[in-house]
VEXPALO-17785 format. One record per residue (C-alpha): residue in one letter; x negated, y, z. Coordinates in pm, 1 decimal, decimal comma. Layout:
BEGIN
node tormar=a; u=X; v=Y; w=Z $
...
# end
This chain:
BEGIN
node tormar=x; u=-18165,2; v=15847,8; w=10316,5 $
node tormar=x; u=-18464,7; v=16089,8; w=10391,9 $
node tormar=x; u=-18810,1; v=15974,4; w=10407,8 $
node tormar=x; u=-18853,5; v=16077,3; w=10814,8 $
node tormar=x; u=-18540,5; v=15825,1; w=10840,6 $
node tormar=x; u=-18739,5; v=15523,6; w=10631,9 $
node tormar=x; u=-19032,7; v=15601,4; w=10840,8 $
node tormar=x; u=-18837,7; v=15525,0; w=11195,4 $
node tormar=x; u=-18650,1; v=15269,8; w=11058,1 $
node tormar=x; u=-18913,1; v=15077,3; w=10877,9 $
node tormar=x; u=-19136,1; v=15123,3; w=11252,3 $
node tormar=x; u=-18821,4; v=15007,5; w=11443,1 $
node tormar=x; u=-18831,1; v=14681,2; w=11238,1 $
node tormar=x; u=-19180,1; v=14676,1; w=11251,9 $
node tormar=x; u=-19175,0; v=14657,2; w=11642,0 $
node tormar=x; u=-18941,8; v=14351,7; w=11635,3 $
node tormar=x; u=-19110,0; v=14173,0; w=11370,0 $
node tormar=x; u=-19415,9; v=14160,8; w=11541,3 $
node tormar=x; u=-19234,5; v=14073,4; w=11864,6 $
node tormar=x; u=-19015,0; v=13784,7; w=11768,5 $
node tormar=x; u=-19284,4; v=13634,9; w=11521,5 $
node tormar=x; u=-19560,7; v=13617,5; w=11783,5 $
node tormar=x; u=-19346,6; v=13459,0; w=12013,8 $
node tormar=x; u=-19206,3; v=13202,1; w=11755,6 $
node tormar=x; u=-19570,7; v=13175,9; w=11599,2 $
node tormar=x; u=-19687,6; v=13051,6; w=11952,5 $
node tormar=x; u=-19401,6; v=12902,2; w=12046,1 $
node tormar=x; u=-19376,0; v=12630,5; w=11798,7 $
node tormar=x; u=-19413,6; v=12742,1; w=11443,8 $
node tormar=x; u=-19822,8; v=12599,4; w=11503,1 $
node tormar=x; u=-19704,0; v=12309,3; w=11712,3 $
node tormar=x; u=-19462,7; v=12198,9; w=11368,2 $
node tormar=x; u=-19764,1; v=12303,3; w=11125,7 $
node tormar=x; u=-20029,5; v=12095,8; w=11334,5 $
node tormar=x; u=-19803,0; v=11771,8; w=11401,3 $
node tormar=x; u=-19705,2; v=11786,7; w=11028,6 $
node tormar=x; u=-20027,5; v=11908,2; w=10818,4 $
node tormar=x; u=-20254,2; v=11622,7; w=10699,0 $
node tormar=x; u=-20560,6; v=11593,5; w=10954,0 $
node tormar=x; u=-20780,7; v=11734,5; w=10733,2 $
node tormar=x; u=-20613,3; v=12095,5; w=10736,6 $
node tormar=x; u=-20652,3; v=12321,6; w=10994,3 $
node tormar=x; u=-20466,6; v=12643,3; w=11097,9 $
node tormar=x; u=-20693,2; v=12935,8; w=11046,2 $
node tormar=x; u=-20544,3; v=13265,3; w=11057,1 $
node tormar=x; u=-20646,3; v=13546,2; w=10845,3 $
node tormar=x; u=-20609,1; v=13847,6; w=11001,2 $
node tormar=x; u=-20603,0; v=14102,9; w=10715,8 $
node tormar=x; u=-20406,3; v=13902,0; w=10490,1 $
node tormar=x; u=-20096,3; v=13832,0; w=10755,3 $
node tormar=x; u=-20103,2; v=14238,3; w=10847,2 $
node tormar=x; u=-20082,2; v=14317,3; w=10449,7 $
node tormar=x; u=-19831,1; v=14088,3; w=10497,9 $
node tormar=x; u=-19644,0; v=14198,0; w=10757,7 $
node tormar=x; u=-19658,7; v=14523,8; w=10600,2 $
node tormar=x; u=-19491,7; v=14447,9; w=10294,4 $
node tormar=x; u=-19226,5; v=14165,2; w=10420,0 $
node tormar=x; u=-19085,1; v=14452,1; w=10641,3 $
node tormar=x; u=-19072,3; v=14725,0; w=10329,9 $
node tormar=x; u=-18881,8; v=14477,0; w=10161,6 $
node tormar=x; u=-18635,2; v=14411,9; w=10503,1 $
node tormar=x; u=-18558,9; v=14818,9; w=10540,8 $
node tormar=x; u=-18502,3; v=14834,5; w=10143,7 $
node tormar=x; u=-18293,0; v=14565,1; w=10128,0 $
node tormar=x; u=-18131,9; v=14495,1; w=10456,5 $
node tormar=x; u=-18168,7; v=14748,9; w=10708,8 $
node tormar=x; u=-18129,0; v=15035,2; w=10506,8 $
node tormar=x; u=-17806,9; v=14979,0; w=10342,7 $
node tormar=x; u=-17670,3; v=14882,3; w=10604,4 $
node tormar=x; u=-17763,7; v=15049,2; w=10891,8 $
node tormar=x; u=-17484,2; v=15216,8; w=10949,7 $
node tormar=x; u=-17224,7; v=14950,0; w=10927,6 $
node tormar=x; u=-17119,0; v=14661,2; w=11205,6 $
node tormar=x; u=-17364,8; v=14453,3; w=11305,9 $
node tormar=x; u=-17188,7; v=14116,4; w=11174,0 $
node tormar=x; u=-17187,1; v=14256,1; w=10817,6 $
node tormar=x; u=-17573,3; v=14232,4; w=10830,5 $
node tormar=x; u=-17579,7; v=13883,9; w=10872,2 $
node tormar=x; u=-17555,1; v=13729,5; w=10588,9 $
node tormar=x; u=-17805,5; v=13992,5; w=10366,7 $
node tormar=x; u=-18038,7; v=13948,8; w=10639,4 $
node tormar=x; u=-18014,5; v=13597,7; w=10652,3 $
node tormar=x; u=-18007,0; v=13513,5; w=10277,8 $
node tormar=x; u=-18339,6; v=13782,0; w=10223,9 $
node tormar=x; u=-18521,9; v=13562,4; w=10515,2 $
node tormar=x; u=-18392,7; v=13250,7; w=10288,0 $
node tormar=x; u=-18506,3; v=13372,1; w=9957,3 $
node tormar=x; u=-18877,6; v=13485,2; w=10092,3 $
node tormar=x; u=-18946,5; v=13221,3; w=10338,2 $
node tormar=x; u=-18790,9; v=12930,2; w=10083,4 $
node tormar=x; u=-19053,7; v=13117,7; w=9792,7 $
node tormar=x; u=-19344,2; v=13070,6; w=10055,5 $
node tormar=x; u=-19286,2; v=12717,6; w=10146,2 $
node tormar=x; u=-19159,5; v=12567,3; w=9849,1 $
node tormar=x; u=-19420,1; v=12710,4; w=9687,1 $
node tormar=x; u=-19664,4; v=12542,8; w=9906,7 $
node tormar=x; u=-19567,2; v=12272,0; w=9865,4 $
node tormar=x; u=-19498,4; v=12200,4; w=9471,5 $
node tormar=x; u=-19861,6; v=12353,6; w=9401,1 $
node tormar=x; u=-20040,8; v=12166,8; w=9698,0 $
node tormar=x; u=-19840,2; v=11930,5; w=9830,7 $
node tormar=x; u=-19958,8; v=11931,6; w=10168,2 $
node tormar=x; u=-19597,0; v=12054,7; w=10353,6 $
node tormar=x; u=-19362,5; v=11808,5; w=10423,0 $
node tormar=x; u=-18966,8; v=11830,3; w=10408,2 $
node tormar=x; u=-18997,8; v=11913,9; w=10841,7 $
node tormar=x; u=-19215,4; v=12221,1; w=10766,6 $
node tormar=x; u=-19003,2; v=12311,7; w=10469,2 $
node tormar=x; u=-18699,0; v=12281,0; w=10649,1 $
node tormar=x; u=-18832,5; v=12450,7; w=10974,4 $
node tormar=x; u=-19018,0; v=12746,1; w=10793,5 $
node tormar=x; u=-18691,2; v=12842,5; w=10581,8 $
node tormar=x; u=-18505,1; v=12791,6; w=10910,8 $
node tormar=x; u=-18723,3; v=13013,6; w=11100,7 $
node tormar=x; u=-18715,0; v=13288,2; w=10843,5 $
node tormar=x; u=-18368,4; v=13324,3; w=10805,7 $
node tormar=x; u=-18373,0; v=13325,3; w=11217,8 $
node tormar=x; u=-18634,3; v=13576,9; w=11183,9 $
node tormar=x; u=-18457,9; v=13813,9; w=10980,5 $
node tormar=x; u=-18125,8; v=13810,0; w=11087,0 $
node tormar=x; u=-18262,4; v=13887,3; w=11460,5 $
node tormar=x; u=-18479,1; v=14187,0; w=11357,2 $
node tormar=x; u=-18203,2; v=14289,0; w=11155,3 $
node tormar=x; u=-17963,3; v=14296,1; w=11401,7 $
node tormar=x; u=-18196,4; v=14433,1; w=11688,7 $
node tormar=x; u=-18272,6; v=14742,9; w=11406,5 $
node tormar=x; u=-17949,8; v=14816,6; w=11311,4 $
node tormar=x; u=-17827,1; v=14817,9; w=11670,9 $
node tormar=x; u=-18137,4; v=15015,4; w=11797,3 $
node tormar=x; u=-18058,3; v=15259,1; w=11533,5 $
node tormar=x; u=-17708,4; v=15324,2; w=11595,2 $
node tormar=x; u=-17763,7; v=15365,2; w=11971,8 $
node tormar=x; u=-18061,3; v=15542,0; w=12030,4 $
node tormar=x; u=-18018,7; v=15916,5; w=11953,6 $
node tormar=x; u=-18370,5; v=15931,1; w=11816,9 $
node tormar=x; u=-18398,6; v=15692,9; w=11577,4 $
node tormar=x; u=-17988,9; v=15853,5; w=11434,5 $
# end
């Protein structure tokens, strides 16, 4: 794969991430976090650290998801999708809580469910983008 079709495909996913984050972010990702974080805790968003973020997460999505399989059916991206949104949204959480021990087993549970939403939609959306869209080809 050339570097001019990384670039589209890593901006396609890009696009959607943003998309279907910020909608889930508002939606209820902060409602979960603020029922379920001790009162002491508040949400406050770091701007620069959630676009380095963003950044990277998707990198690793096109490298190991999108990428490889961009140009096969969309229900053989699944499960790659859904088990890389597994993996790096269980590492976050789980982390979380073991070292600080301020997530509970609803945020755990919710966050890993989320990412593995999360990825297997942008996936999806990418790969199908991709393959009709003269373009992005």
């Amino acid at each position: 794969i050339n570097l001019l079709s990384m670039i589209k495909l890593y901006l396609t996913t890009l696009f959607y991430f943003l998309i279907i984050d910020t909608i889930g972010i508002q939606t209820f990702i902060v409602r979960i976090y603020n029922k379920h974080l001790p009162d002491n805790l508040k949400i406050n968003l770091d701007i620069a650290s959630a676009a380095i973020f963003y950044l990277i997460f998707v990198l690793g999505l096109v490298y190991f998801v999108v990428a490889p399989f961009k140009n096969e059916s969309l229900t053989s991206i699944i499960i790659p999708a859904s088990m890389y949104g597994l993996a790096t949204y269980a590492t976050y959480t789980l982390t979380v809580k073991a070292v600080f021990n301020v997530f509970n087993w609803t945020i755990v549970i919710s966050d890993i469910a989320w990412g593995m939403t999360l990825c297997t939609a942008i996936c999806l959306l990418t790969v199908y983008t991709v393959q009709n869209v003269s373009f992005l080809n």
